[in-house]
DRENBADREN-416693 format. One record per residue (C-alpha): residue in one letter; x, y, z. Coordinates in pm, whole numbers, padded with zeros to 5 digits, always signed. Example, Ala and Ser with C-alpha at 12.3 -4.5 7.8 and 13.67 -1.06 7.14 Angstrom:
2
a+01230-00450+00780/s+01367-00106+00714/
***
This chain:
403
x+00000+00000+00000/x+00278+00245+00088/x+00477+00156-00239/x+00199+00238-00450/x+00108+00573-00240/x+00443+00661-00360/x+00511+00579-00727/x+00291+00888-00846/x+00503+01115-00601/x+00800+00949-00755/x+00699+00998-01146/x+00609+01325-01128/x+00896+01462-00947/x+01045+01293-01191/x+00870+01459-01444/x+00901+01774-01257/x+01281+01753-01282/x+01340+01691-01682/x+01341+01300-01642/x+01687+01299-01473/x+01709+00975-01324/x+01624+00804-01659/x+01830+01019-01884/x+02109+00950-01664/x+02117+00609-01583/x+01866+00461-01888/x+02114+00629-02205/x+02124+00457-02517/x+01806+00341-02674/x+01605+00420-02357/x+01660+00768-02403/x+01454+00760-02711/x+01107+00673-02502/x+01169+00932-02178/x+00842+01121-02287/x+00629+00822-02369/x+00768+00609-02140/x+00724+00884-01784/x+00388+01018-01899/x+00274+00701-01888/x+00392+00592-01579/x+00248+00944-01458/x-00138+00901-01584/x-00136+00467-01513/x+00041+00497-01112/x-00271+00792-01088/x-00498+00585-01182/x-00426+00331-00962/x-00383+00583-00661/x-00694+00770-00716/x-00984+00584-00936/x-01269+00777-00796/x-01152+01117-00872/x-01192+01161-01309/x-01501+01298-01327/x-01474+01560-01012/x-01152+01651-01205/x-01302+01683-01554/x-01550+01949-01418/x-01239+02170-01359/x-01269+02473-01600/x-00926+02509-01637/x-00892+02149-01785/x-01133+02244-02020/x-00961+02550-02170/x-00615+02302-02187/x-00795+02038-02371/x-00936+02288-02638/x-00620+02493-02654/x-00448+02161-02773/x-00740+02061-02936/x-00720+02447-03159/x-00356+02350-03163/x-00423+01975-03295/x-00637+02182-03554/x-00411+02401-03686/x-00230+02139-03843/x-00505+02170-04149/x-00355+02515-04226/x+00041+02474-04109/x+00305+02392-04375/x+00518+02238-04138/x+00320+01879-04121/x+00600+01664-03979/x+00758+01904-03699/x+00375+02042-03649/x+00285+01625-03603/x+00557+01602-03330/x+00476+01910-03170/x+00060+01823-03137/x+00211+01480-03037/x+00481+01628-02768/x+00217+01823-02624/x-00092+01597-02550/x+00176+01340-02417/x+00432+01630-02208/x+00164+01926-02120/x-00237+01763-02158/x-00192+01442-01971/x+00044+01517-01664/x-00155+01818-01597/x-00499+01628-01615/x-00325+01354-01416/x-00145+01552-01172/x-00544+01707-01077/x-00646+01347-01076/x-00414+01237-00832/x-00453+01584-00642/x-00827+01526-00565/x-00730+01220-00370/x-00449+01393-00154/x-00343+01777-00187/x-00046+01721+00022/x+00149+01451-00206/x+00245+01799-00363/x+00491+01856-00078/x+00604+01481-00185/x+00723+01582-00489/x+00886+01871-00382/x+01079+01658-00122/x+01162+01419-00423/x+01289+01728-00634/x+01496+01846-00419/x+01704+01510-00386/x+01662+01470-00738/x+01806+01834-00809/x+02098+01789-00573/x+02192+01459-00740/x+02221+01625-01055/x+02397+01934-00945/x+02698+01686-00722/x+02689+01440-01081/x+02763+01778-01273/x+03078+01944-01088/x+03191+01579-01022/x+03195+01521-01412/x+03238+01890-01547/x+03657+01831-01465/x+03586+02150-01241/x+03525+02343-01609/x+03297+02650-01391/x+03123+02903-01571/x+03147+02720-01917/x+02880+02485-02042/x+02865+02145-01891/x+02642+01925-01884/x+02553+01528-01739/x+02666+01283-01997/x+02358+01172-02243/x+02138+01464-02070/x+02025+01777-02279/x+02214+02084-02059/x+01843+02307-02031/x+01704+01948-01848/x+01992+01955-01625/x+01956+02330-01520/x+01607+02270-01478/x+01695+01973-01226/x+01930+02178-01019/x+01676+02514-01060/x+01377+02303-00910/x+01625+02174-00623/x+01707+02515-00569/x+01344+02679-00554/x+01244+02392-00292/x+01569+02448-00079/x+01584+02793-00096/x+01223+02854+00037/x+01227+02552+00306/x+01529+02649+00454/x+01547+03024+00386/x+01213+03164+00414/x+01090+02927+00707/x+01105+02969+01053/x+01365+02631+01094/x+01570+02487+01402/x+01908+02690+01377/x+02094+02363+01291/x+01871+02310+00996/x+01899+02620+00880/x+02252+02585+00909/x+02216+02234+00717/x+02048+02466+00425/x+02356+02698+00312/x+02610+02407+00186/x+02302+02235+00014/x+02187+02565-00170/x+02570+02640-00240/x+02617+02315-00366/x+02311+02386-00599/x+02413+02729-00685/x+02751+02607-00774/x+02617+02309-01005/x+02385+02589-01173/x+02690+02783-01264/x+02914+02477-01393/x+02554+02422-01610/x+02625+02761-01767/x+02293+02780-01898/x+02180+03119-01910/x+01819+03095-01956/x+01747+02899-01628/x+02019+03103-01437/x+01774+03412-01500/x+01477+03177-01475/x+01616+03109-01101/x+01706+03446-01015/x+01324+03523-01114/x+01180+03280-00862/x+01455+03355-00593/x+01326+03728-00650/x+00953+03591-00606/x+01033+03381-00299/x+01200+03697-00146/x+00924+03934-00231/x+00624+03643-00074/x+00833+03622+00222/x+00940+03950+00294/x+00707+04095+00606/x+00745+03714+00734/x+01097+03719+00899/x+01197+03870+01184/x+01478+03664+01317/x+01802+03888+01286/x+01994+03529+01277/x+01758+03410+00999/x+01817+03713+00821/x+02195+03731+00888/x+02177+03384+00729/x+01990+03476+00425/x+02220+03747+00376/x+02544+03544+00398/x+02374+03318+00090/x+02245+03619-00166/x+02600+03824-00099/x+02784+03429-00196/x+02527+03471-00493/x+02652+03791-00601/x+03024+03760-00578/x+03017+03413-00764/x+02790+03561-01068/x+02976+03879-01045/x+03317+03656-01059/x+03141+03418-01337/x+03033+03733-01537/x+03372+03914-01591/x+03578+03591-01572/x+03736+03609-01980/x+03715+03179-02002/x+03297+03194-01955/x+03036+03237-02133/x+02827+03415-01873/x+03087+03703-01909/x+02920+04050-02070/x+03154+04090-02344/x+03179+03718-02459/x+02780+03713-02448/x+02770+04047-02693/x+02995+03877-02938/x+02810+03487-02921/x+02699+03405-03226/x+02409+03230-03034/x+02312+03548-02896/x+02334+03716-03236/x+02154+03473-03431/x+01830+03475-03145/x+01809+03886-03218/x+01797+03806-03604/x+01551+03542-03525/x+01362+03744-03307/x+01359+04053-03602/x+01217+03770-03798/x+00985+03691-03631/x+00788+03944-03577/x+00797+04024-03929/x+00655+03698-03972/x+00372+03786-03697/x+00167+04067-03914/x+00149+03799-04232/x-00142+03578-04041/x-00174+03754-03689/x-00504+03612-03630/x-00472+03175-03646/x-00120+03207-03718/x+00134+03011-03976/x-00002+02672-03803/x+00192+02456-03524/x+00545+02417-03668/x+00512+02690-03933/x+00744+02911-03822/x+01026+02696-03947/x+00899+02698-04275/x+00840+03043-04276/x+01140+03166-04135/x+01415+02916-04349/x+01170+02712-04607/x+01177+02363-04385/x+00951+02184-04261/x+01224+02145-03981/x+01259+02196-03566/x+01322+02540-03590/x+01190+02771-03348/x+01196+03111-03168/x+01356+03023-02881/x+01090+03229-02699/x+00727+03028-02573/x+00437+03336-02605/x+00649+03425-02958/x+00609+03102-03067/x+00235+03070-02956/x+00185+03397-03148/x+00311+03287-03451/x+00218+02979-03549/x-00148+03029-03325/x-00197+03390-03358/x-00357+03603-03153/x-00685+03322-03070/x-00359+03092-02917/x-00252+03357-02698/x-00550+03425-02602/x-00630+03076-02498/x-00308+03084-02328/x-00303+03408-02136/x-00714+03259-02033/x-00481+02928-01921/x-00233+03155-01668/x-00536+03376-01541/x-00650+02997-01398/x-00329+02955-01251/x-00254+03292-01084/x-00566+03445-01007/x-00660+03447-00628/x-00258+03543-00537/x-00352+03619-00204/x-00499+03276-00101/x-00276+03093-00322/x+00061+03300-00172/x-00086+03175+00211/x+00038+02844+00154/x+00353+02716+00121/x+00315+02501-00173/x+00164+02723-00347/x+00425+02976-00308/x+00677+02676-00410/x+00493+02600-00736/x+00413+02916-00805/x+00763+02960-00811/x+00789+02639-01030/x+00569+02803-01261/x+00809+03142-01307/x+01105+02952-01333/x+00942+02688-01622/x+00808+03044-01762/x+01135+03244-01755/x+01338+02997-01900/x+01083+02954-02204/x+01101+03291-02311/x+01477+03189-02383/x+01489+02854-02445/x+01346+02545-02624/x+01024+02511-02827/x+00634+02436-02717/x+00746+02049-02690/x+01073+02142-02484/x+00835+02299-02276/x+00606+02134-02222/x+00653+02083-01860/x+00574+02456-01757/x+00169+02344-01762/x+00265+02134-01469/x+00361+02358-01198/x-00013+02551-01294/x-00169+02200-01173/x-00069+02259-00814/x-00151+02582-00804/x-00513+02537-00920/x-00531+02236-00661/x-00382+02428-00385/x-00644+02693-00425/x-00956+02444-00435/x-00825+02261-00151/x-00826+02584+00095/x-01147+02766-00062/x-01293+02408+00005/x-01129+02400+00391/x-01278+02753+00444/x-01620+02628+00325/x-01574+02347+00545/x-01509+02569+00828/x-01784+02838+00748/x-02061+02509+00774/x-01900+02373+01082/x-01913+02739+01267/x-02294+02806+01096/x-02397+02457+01245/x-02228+02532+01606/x-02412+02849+01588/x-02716+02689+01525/x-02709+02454+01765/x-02611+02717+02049/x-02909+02896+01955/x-03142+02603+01953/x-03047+02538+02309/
***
């Protein structure tokens, strides 16, 4: 009973973290059925943990306006002249986005708290992958590095979700000294595999959900030995990025990032593309049409920037079915922000966000629809306490009146 209370912790942090432990230790031809193969597991190890929760889930409105956003996107292969790369992106969605976040809800109705599960399981997951990287990196810091067999954004992404979880447990939390103490080396040892990663896009994607977790938690601590501690961490942060940055051997340093012909070629994409925008600005080129649009192939080519993309090749109806989407997810802050997993996912759900307007296509992506799972959950499963506790105090009332 236990085990299987824990496989759908255990597949979605899995998920959660960019596949890790199968990329790393499943290479070769395993490597080829990571998607398939941990969606699966995801929706089947729900299903088996919570059978009697579908059709409470399915009245979620927010799963409706996912399942005909990738329905309109599943559509918009009629008009798209990209028909293979649009196939595998309608395909990478309803397996990566559609059914993890249904399941995730599914699994959700049966027991809110497994979320803090799979933030445990993150974290461990995250530090793994940040001690793997400087172990194997040759001590190469502030150049690009990345886990042998594993794609160097999927790595970052391990070490960022690690570091979101740490950072907020142990940093915004009012913690036994010694565990607080316990936090530093583990969030150093995160920062540090971060900056042998190199990757810039979840480096700023981190910074943006440090920034968040500071600004949610900053009327809640009061400890001067808290903050001393919190201090000692964000100054370490800003020497080593300050050291990275003007270091001449990396490429997080100013000049060498002015010069990159990565960097250059993303502004002459990005020109492009919104040249490309006023030709069809209301259903777009069609899922995967930017490529052919933008170099004549029917290729994976993409914009390197998620709403960009959306606006493209979906127009203006896609982003408006996807700005609809992150309304679900954010609105109600204020209740969301009283909870601590909802401050942690919400902070899942910057980081996933931030990194996709400068990395990786709707596919590579695909994971950011997660993170808006939790916080939809999180939010039903305190407006739902209050109501509980509204009819409990109504009924004592009534029955103290009756007397």
């Amino acid at each position: 009973m236990k085990m299987r209370r824990a496989f759908p912790s255990i597949w979605f942090a899995l998920y959660l973290n960019g596949m890790f432990l199968f990329i790393y230790f499943g290479k070769g031809i395993f490597s080829g059925f990571l998607t398939i193969g941990v969606v699966t597991l995801c929706g089947l190890s729900t299903l088996v943990y919570a059978r009697t929760s579908i059709c409470k889930t399915l009245k979620n409105k927010c799963v409706l306006y996912v399942v005909l956003f990738a329905i309109y996107l599943s559509l918009s292969l009629i008009w798209t002249s990209a028909s293979t790369y649009g196939a595998f992106k309608v395909r990478g969605f309803w397996l990566g986005a559609v059914i993890p976040f249904i399941s995730l809800l599914i699994l959700l109705d049966k027991n809110p708290l497994i979320l803090k599960k799979i933030e445990k399981i993150s974290l461990i997951f995250g530090l793994l992958a940040s001690i793997i990287l400087i172990v194997s990196s040759g001590g190469s810091f502030g150049n690009r590095n990345s886990i042998e067999g594993m794609n160097s954004i999927w790595n970052a992404r391990d070490i960022g979700i690690g570091s979101i979880v740490c950072y907020y447990y142990f940093f915004t939390k009012k913690n036994n000294y010694n565990i607080k103490l316990i936090g530093l080396p583990v969030m150093l040892v995160l920062l540090a595999g971060m900056l042998f990663n190199a990757s810039r896009g979840p480096i700023a994607a981190l910074s943006s959900a440090i920034l968040f977790l500071e600004l949610s938690s900053f009327t809640k601590i009061k400890n001067q030995y808290f903050k001393g501690l919190k201090f000692t961490y964000l100054m370490l942060l800003s020497i080593i990025i300050l050291v990275t940055a003007f270091s001449t051997s990396s490429r997080l340093n100013i000049s060498y990032m002015i010069d990159d012909k990565n960097v250059q070629d993303r502004v002459k994409l990005y020109s492009s593309s919104f040249e490309i925008v006023t030709t069809k600005p209301i259903f777009g080129t069609g899922i995967g049409g930017f490529s052919v649009a933008y170099k004549g192939n029917d290729a994976r080519i993409y914009t390197h920037n998620f709403l960009l993309e959306i606006l493209i090749e979906l127009g203006i109806v896609g982003l408006l079915f996807t700005l609809v989407i992150f309304r679900f997810f954010i609105r109600d802050r204020k209740l969301l922000l009283s909870n601590d997993s909802g401050v942690v996912w919400t902070a899942f759900f910057i980081f996933f966000l931030v990194n996709a307007m400068f990395s990786g296509d709707l596919f590579g992506n695909a994971i950011m629809w997660l993170p808006g799972a939790g916080m939809i959950k999180v939010k039903e499963s305190l407006i739902m306490k209050k109501e509980e506790m509204k009819k409990n105090r109504n009924l004592n009332l009534r029955q103290y009146t009756e007397r």
